[in-house]
BAMARPA-248138 format. One line per 3 residues: number of its first residue (from 1); their letters; for each residue x, y, z of N, C-alpha, C, O. Coordinates in steps of 0.05 Angstrom, whole numbers, plus 5000, padded with zeros to 4 digits. Each point is the difference from the previous one (the first is absolute). Example, Ala and Ser with C-alpha at 12.3 -4.5 7.8 and 13.67 -1.06 7.14 Angstrom:
2
1 = AS = 5264:4886:5156:4982:5024:5000:5018:5024:5000:5021:5000:5013; 4972:5021:4973:5016:5024:5001:4985:5022:5014:5010:5022:5004
//
This chain:
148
1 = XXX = 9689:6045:5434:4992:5027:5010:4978:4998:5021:4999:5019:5015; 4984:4961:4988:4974:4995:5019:5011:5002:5027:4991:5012:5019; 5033:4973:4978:5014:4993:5026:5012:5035:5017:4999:5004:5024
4 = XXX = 5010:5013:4956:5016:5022:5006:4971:5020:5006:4999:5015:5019; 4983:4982:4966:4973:5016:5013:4985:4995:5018:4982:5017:5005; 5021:4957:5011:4994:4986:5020:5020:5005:5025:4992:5009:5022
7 = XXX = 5027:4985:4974:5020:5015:5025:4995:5030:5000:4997:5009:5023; 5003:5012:4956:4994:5023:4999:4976:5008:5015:5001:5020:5013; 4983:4969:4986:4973:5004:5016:5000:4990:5029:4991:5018:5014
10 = XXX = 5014:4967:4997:5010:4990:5026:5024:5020:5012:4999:5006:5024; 5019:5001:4961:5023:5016:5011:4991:5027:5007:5008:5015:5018; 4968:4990:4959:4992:5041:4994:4974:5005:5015:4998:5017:5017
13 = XXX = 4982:4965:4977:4973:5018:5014:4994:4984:5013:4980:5006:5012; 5032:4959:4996:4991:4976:5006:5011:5012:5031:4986:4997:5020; 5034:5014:4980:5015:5009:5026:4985:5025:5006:4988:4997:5022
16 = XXX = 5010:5024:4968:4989:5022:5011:4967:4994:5001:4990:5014:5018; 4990:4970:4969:4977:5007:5000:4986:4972:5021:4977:5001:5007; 5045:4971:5003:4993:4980:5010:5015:4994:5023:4989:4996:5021
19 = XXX = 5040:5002:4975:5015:4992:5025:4997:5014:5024:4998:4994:5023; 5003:5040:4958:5004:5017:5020:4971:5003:5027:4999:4997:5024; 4987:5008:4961:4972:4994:5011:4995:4981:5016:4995:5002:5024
22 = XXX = 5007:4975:4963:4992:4977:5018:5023:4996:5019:4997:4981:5015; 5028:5033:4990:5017:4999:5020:4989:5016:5022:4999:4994:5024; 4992:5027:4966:4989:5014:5022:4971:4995:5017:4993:5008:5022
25 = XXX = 4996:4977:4962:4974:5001:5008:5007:4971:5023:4988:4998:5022; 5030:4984:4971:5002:4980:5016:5021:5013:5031:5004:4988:5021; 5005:5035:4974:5021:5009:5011:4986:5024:5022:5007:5010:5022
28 = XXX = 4972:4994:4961:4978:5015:5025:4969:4984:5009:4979:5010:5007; 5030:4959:4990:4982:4988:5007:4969:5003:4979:4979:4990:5010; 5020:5020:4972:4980:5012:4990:4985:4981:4983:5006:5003:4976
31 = XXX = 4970:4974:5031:4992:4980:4989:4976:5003:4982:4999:4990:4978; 4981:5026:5034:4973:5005:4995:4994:5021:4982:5005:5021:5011; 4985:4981:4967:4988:5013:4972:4982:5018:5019:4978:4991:4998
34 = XXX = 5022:5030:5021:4990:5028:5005:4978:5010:4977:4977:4994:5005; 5027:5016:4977:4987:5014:4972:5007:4975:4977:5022:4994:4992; 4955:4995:5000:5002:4980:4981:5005:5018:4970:5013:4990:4982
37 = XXX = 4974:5039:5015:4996:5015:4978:5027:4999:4994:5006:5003:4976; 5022:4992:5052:5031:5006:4980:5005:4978:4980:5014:5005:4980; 4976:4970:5024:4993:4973:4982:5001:5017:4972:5019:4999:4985
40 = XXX = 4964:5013:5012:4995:5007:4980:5018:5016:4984:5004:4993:4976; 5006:5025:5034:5026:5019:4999:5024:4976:4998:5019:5003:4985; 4978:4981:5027:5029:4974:4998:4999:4989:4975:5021:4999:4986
43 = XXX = 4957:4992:5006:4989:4984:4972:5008:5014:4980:5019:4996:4986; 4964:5024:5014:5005:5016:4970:5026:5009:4998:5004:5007:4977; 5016:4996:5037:5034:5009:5010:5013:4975:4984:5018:5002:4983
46 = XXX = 4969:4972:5025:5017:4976:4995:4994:4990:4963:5013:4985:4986; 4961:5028:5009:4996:4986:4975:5010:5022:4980:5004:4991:4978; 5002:5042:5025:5012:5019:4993:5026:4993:5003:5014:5011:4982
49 = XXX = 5004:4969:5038:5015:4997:4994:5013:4975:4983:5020:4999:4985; 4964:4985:5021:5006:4987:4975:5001:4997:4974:5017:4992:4985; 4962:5016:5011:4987:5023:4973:5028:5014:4986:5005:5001:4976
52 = XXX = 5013:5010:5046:5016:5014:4990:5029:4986:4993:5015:4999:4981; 4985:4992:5045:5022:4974:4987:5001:4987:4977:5020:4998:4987; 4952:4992:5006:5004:4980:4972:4993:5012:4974:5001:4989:4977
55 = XXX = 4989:5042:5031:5012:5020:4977:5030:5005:4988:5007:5005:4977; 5006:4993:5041:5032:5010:5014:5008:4977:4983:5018:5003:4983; 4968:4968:5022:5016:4977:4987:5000:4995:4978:5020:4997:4985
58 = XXX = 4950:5003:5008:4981:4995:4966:5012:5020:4983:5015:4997:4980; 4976:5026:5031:5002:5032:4983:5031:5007:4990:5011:5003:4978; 4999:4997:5054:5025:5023:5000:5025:4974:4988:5021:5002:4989
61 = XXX = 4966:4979:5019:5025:4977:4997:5031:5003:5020:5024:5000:4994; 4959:5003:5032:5018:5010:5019:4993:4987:5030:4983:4982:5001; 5028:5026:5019:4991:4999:5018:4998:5030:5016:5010:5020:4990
64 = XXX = 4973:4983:5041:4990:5025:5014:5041:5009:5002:5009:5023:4997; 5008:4952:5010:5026:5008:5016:5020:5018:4992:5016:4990:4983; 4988:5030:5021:5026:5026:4980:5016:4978:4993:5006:5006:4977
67 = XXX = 5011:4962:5031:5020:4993:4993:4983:4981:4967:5012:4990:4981; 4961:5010:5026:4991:4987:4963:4981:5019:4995:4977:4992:5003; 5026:5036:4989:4973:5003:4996:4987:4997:4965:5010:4992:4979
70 = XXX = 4961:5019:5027:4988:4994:4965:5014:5012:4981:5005:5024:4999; 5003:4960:4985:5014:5010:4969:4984:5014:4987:5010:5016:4984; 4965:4982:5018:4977:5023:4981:4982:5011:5022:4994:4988:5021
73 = XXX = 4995:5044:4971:4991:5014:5013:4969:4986:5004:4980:4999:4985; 5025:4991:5041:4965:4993:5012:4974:5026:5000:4999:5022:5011; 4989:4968:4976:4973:5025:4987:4977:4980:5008:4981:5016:5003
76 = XXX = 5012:4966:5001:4985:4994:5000:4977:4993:5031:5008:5011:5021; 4965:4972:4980:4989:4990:5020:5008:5021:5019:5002:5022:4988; 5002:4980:5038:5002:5026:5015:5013:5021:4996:4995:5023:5005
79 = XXX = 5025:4966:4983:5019:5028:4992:4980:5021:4977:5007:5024:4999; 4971:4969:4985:4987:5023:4983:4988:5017:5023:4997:5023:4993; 4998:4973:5025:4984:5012:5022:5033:5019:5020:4996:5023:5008
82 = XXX = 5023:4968:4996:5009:5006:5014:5043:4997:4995:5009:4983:4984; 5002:5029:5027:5027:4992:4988:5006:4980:5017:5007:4978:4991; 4990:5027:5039:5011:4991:5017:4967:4973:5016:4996:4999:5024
85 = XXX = 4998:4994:4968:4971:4989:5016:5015:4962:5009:4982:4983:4998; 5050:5004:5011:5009:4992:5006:5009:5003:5027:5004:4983:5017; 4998:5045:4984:5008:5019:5029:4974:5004:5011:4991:4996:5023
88 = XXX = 4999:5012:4957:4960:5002:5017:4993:4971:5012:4995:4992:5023; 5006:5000:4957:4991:4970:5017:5015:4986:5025:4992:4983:5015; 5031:5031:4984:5015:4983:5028:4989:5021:5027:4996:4990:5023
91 = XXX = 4999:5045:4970:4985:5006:5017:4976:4999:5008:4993:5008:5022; 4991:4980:4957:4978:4984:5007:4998:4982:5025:4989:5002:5022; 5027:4981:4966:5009:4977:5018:5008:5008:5018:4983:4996:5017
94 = XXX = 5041:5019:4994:5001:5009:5027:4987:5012:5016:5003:4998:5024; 4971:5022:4960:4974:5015:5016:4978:4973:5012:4988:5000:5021; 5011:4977:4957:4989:4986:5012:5004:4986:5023:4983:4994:5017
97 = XXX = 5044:4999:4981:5010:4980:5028:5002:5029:5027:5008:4992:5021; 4987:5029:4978:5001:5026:5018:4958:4999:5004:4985:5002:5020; 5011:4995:4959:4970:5006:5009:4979:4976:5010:4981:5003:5015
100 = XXX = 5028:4975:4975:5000:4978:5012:5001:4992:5023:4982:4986:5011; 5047:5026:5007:5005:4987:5023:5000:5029:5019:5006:5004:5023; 4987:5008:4962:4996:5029:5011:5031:5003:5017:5006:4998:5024
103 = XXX = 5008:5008:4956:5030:5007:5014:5014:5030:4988:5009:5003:4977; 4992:5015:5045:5006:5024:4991:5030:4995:4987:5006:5013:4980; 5017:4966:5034:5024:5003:4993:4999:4986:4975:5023:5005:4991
106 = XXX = 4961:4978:4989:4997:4998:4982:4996:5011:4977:5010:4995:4978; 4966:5029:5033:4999:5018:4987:5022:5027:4993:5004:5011:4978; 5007:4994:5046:5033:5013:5000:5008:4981:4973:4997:5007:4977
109 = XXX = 5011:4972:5030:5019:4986:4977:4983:5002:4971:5014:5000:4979; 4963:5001:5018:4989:5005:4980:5005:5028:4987:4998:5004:4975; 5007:5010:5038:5006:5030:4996:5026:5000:4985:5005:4997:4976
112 = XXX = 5009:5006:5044:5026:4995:4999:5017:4991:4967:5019:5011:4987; 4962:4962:5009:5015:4987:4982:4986:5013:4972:5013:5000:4979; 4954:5013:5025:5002:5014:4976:5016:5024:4987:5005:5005:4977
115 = XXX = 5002:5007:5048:5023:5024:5003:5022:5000:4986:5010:5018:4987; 5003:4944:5016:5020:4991:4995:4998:4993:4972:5018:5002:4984; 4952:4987:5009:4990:4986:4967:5006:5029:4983:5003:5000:4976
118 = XXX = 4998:5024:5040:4985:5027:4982:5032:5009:4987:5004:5002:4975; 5019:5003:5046:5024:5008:5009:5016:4976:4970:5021:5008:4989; 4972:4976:5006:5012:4972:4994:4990:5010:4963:5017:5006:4983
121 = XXX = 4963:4993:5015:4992:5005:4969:5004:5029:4996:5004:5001:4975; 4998:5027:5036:5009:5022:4993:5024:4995:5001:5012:5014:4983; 5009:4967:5034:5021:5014:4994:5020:4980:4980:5020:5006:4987
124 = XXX = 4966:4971:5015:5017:4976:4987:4984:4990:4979:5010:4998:4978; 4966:4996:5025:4986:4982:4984:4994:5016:4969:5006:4988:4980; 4985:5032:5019:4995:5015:4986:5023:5010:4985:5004:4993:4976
127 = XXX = 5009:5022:5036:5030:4996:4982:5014:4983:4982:5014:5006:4980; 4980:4970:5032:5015:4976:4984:4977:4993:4980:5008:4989:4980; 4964:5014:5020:4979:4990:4980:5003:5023:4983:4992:4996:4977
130 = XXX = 5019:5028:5028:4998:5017:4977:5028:4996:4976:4999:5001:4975; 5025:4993:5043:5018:4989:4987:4996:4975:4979:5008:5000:4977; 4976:4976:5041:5006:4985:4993:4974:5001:4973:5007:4994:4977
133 = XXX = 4974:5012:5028:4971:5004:4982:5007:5020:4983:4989:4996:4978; 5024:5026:5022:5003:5029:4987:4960:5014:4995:4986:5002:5019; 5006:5004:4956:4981:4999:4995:4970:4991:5008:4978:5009:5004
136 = XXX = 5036:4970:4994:4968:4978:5008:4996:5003:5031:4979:5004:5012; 5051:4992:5001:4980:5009:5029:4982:5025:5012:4980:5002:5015; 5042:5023:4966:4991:5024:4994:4964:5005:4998:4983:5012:5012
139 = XXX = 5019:4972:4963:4966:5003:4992:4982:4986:5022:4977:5008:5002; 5033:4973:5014:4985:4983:5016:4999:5019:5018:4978:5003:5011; 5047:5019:4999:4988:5013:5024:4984:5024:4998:4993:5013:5019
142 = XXX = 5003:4992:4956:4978:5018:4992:4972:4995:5007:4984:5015:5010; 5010:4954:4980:4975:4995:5005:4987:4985:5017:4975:4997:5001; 5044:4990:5013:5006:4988:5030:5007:5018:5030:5021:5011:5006
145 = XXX = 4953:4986:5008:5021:5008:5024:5022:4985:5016:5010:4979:4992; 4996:5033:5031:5027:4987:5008:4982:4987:5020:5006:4976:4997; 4973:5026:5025:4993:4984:5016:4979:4993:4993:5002:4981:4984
148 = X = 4975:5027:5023:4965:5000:4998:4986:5018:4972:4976:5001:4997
//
């Protein structure tokens, strides 16, 4: 299973929160750290996301990917704070590599893809955790919010 949550991470946020970025930034020439403070915004993005991954692994006994996901409802480490703080953290990460290199089209894509994170858990994600959780996810979204 290490192996299937390891390609899952490289395929899901490894692509949207690294390739994509560093494609562009090499693709608009863009070398030099402008605002060091986005460092900071990058960091906490990357350790939120991992944080969440090896919840996803430990916890859920799953991986982040719809084709494995967690067999048990992840409650724990970021998720008590948050339903979704996996999606937070990759927009973390993308505000940082935008505030960092000070790139407005970065920040577009940072938008964008939360639009897409929001569109994705109202219309799919949530559906299928209520199915698949009945109850328990129920109660979780009582006392959990969905973002922050």
């Amino acid at each position: 299973m290490f192996a299937r949550a390891f390609f899952a991470f490289l395929a899901l946020p490894g692509t949207i929160a690294i390739a994509v970025p560093v494609a562009w930034l090499r693709a608009t020439e863009h070398t030099s750290v402008v605002h060091p403070i986005g460092l900071v915004t990058l960091a906490v993005g990357f350790v939120g996301l991992f944080w969440c991954v090896r919840d996803f692994y430990v916890s859920g006994k799953g991986t982040l990917a719809p084709w494995a996901p967690p067999s048990r409802l992840v409650v724990v480490g970021l998720y008590h704070y948050s339903r979704n703080p996996m999606y937070v953290s990759v927009i973390l990460i993308l505000l940082g590599w935008a505030i960092s290199f000070a790139l407005q089209g970065l920040f577009v894509y940072a938008v964008a893809m939360a639009v897409g994170f929001h569109l994705r858990v109202v219309l799919a994600e949530e559906p299928w955790l209520t199915r698949s959780f009945g109850r328990g996810y129920d109660d979780y979204k009582g006392r959990v919010r969905r973002w922050i």
